[in-house]
N, C-alpha and C positions, 0 to 999 in steps of 0.2 A: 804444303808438303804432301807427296802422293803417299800410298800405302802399296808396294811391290809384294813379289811373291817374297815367302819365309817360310822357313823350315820352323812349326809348331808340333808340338806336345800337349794334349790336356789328358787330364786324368779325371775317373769319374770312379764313384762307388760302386761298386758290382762287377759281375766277371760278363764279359761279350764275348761270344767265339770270334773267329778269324772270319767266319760267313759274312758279318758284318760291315766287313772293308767294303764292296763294292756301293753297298747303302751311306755310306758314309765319306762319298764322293772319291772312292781310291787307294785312303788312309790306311796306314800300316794301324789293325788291331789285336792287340793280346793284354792278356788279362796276367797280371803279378803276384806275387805269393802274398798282399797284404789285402786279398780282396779287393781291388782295384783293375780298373782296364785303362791299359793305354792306346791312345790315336795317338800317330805319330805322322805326320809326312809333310809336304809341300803345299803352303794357303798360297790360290795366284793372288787372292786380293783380297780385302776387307769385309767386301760382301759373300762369297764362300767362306770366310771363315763364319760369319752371322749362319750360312746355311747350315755349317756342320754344328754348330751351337744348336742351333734349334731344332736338328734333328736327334740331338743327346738329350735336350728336352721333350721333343716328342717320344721318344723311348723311359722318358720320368726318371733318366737318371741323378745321383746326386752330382754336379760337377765341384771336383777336387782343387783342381789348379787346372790354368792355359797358359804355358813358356812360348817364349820367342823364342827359338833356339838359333837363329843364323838368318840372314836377308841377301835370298841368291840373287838379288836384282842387281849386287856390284860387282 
């Protein structure tokens, strides 16, 4: 079973500006009133999602949650 693009969400501790997004391969980022930032947008595959992981690692963030939110491959 393949892994298509999908509409993800993770959330992490801390606040990121919106500068962010294009570091973070494109992703929609804003930070929430509970100290929190969200990435939001379109993973084409399994392995850019591993990329934007490890790039919220290499930024030492705490990671909150990562949703599936929707699999536009249908």
């Amino acid at each position: 079973m393949g892994f298509g693009p999908g509409m993800y969400e993770i959330r992490v501790q801390g606040e990121l500006s919106a500068d962010w997004s294009e570091w973070l391969s494109g992703m929609e980022v804003r930070p929430n009133d509970q100290g929190e930032t969200i990435i939001a947008g379109v993973v084409r595959d399994q392995a850019a999602l591993h990329g934007i992981l490890s790039r919220v690692r290499d930024l030492n963030l705490t990671l909150v949650s990562v949703r599936r939110l929707g699999d536009d491959s249908k």
